[in-house]
LUMLO-862319 format. One record per atom (N, C-alpha, C): residue number from 1; residue in three letters; atom name; x, y, z. Coordinates in nm, 3 decimals, padded with zeros to 5 digits. Each point is the difference from the previous one (the first is absolute). Example, Ala and Ser with C-alpha at 12.3 -4.5 7.8 and 13.67 -1.06 7.14 Angstrom:
// residues 2
+-----+--------+-------+---------+---------+---------+
: num : residu : atome :      xx :      yy :      zz :
+-----+--------+-------+---------+---------+---------+
:   1 :    ALA :     N :  01.319 : -00.569 :  00.780 :
:   1 :    ALA :    CA : -00.089 :  00.119 :  00.000 :
:   1 :    ALA :     C :  00.090 :  00.120 :  00.000 :
:   2 :    SER :     N : -00.035 :  00.105 : -00.072 :
:   2 :    SER :    CA :  00.082 :  00.119 :  00.006 :
:   2 :    SER :     C : -00.077 :  00.109 :  00.073 :
+-----+--------+-------+---------+---------+---------+
END
This chain:
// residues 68
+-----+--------+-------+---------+---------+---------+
: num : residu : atome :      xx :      yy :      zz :
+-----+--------+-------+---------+---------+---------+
:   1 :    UNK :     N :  12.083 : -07.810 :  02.600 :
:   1 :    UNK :    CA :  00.079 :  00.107 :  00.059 :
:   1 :    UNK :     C :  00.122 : -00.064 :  00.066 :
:   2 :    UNK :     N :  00.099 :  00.066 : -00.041 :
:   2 :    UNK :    CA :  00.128 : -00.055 :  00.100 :
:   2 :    UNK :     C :  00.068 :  00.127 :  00.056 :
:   3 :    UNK :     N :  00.100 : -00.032 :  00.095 :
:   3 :    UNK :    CA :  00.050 :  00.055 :  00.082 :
:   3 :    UNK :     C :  00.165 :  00.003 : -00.031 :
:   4 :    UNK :     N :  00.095 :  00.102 :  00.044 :
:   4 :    UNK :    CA :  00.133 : -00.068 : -00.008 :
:   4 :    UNK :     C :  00.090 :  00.068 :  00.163 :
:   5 :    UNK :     N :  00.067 : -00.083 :  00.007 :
:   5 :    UNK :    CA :  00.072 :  00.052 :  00.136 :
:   5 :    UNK :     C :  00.087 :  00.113 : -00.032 :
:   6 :    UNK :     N :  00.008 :  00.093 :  00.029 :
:   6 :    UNK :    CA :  00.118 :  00.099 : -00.033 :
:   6 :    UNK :     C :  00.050 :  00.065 :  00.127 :
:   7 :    UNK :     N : -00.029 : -00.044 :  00.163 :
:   7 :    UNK :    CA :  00.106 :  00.006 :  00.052 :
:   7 :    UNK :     C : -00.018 : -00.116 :  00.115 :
:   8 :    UNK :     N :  00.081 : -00.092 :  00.055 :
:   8 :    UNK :    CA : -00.023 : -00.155 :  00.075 :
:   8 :    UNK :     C : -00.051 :  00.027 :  00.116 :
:   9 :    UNK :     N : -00.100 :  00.001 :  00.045 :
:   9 :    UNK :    CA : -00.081 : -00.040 :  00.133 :
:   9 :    UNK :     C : -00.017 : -00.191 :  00.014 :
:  10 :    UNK :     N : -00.048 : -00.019 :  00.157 :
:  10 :    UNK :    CA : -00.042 : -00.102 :  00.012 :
:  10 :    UNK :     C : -00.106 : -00.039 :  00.057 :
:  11 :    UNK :     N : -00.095 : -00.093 : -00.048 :
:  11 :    UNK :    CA : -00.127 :  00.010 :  00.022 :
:  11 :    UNK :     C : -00.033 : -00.021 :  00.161 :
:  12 :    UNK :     N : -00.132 :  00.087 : -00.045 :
:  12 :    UNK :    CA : -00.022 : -00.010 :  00.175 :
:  12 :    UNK :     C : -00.130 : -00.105 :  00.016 :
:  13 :    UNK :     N : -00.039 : -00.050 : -00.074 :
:  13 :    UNK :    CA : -00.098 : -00.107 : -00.020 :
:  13 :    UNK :     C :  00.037 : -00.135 :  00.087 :
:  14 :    UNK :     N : -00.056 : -00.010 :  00.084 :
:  14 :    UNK :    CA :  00.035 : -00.140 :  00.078 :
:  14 :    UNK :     C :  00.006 : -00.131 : -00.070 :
:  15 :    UNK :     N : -00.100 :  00.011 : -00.122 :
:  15 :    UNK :    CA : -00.021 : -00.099 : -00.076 :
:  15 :    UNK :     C :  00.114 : -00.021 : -00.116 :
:  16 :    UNK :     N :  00.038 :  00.077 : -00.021 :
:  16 :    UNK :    CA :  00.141 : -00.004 : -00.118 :
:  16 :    UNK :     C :  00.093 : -00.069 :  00.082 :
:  17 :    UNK :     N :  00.016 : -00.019 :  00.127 :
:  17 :    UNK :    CA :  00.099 : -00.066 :  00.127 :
:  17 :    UNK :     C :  00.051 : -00.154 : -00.121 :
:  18 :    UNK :     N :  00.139 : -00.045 :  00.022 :
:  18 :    UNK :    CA :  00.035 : -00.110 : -00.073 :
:  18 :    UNK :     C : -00.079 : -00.136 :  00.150 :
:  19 :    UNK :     N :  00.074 : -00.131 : -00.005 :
:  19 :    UNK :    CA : -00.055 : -00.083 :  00.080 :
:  19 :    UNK :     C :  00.131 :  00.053 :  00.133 :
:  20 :    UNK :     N :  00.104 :  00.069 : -00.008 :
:  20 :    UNK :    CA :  00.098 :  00.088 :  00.090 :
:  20 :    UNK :     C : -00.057 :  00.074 :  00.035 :
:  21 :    UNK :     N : -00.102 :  00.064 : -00.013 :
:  21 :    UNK :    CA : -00.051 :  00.122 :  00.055 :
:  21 :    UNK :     C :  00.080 :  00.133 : -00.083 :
:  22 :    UNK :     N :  00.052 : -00.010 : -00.061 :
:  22 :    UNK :    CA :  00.078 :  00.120 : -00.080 :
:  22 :    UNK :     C : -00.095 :  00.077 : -00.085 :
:  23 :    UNK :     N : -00.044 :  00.104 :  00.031 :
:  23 :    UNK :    CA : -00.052 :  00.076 : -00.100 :
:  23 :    UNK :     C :  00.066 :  00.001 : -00.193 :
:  24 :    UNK :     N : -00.073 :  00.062 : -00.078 :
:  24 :    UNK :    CA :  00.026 :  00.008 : -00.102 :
:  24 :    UNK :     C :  00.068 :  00.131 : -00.046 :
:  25 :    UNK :     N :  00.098 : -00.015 : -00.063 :
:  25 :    UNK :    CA :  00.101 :  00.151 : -00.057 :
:  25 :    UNK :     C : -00.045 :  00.019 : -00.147 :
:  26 :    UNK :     N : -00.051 :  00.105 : -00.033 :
:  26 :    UNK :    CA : -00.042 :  00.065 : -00.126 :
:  26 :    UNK :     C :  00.173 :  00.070 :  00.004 :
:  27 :    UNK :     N :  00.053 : -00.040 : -00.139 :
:  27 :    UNK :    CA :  00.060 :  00.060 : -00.036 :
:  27 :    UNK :     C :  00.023 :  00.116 : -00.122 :
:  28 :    UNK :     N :  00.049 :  00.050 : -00.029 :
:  28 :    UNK :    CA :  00.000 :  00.134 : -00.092 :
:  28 :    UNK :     C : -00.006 : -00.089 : -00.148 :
:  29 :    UNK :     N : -00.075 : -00.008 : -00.089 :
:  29 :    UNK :    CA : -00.035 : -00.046 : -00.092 :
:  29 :    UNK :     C : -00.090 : -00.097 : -00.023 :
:  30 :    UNK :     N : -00.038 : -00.048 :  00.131 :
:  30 :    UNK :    CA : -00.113 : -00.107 : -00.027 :
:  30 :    UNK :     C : -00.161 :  00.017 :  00.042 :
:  31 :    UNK :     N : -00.049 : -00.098 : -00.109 :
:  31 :    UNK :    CA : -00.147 :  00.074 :  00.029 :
:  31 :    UNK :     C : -00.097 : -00.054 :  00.064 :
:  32 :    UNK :     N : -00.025 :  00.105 :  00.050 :
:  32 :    UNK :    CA : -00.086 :  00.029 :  00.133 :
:  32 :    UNK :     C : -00.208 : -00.078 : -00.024 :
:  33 :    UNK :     N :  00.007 : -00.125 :  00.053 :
:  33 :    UNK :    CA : -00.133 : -00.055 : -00.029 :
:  33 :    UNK :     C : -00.115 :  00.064 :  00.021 :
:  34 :    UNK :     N : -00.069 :  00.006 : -00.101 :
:  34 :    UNK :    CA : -00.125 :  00.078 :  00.017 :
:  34 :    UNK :     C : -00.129 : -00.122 : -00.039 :
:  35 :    UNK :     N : -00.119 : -00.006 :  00.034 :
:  35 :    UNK :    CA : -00.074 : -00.063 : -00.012 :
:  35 :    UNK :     C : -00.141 :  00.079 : -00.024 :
:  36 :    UNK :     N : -00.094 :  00.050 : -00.115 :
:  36 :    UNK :    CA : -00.077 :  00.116 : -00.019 :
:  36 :    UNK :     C : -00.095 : -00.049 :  00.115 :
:  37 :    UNK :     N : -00.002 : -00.103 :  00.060 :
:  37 :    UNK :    CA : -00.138 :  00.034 :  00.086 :
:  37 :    UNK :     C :  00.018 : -00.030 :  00.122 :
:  38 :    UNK :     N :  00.118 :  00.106 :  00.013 :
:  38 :    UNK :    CA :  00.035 : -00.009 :  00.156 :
:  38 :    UNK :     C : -00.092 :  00.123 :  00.096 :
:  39 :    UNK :     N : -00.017 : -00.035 :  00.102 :
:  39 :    UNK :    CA : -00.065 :  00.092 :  00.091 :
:  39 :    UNK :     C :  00.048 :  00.088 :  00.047 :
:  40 :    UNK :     N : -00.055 :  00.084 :  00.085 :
:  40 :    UNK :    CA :  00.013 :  00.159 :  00.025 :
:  40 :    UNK :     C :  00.139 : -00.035 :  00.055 :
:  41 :    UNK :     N :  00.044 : -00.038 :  00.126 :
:  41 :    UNK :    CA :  00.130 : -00.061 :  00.059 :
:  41 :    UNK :     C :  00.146 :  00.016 : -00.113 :
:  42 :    UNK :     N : -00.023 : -00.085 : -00.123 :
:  42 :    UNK :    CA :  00.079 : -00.005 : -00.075 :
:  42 :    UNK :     C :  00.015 :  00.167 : -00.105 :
:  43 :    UNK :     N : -00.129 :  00.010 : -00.021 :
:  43 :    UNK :    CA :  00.015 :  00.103 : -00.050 :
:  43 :    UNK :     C :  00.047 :  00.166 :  00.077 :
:  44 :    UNK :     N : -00.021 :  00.001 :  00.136 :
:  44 :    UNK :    CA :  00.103 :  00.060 :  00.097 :
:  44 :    UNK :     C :  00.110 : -00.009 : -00.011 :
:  45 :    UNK :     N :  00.035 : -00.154 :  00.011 :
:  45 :    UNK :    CA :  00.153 :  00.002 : -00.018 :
:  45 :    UNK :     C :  00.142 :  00.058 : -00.100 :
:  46 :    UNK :     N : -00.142 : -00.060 : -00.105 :
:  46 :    UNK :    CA :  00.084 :  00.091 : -00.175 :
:  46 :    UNK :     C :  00.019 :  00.137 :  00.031 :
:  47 :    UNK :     N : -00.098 :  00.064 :  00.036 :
:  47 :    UNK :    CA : -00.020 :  00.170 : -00.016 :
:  47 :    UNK :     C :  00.155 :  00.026 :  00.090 :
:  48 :    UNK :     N :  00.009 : -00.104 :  00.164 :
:  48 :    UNK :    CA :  00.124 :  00.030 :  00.030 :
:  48 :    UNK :     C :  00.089 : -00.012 : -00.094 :
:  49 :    UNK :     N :  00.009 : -00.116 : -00.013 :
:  49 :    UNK :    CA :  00.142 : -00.015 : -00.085 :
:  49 :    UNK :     C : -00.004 :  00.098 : -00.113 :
:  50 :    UNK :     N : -00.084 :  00.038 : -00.108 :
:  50 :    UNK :    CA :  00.026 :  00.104 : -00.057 :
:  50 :    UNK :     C :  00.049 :  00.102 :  00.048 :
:  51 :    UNK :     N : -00.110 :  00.094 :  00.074 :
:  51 :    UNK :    CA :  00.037 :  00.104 :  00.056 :
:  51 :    UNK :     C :  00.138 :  00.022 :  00.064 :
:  52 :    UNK :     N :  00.062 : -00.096 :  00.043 :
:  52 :    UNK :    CA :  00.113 : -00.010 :  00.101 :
:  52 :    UNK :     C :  00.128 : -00.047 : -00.092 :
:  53 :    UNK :     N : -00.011 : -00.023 : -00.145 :
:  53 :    UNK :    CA :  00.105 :  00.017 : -00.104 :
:  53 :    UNK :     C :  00.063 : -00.184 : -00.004 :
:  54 :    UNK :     N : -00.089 : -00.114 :  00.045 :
:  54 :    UNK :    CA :  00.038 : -00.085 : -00.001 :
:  54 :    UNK :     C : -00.009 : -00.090 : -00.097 :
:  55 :    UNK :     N : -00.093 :  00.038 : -00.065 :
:  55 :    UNK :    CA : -00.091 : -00.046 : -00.087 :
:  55 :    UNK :     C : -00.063 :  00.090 : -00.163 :
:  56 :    UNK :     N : -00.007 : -00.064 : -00.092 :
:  56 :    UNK :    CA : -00.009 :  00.121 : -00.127 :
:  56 :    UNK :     C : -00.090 : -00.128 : -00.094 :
:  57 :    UNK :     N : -00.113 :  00.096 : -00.043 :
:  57 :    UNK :    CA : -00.085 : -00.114 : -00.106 :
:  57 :    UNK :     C :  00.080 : -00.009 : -00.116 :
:  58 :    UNK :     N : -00.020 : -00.139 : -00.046 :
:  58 :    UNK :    CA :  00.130 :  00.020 : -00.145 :
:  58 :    UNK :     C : -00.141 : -00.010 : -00.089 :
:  59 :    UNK :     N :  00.036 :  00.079 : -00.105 :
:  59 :    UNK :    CA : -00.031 :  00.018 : -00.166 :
:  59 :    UNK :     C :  00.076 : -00.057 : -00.092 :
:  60 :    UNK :     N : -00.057 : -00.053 : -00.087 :
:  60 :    UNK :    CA :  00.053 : -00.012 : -00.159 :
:  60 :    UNK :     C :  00.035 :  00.174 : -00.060 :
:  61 :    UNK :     N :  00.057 : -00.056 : -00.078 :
:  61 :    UNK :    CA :  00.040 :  00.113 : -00.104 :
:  61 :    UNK :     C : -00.129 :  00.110 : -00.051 :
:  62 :    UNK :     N : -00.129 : -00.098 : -00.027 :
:  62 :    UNK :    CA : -00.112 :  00.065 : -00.064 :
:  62 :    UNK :     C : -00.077 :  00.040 :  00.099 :
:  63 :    UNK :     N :  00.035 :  00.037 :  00.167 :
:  63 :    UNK :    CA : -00.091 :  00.047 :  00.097 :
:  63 :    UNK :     C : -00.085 : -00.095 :  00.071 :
:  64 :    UNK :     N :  00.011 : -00.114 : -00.076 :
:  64 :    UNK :    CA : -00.112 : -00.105 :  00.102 :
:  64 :    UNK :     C :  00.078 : -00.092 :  00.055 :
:  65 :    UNK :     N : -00.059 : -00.069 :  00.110 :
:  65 :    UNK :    CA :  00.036 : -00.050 :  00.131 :
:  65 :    UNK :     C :  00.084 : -00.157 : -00.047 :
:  66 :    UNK :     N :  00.092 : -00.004 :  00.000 :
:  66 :    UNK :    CA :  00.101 : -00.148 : -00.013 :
:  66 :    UNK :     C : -00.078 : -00.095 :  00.096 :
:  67 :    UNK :     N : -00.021 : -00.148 : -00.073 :
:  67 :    UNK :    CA : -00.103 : -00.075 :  00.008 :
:  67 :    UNK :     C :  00.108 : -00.097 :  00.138 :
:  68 :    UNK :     N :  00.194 :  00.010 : -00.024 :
:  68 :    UNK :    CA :  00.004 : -00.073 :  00.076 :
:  68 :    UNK :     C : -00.033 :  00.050 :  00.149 :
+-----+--------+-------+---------+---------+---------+
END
């Protein structure tokens, strides 16, 4: 399953922090890491970012889920 950015937020994950302390910028075209066996936490987070227009599952052409 992948993800794609379609509008730029920046992460609120403490752990995405660079060794600056700078959070991470999702920008509008790039895709958004998913990992299938992430926990409830992560999977909260998606439903935000979906729901909230930040985020969009990408498809192939034939309906199934783009492997990158």
């Amino acid at each position: 399953m992948a993800y794609v950015v379609t509008r730029a937020f920046t992460d609120s994950n403490l752990n995405a922090a660079d060794e600056n302390g700078e959070k991470h910028v999702y920008w509008e075209g790039d895709t958004y890491p998913y990992k299938p066996y992430a926990g409830a936490t992560t999977k909260l987070r998606l439903k935000e970012l979906l729901e909230g227009g930040y985020i969009d599952e990408r498809r192939d052409e034939d309906g199934d889920q783009d492997p990158s």
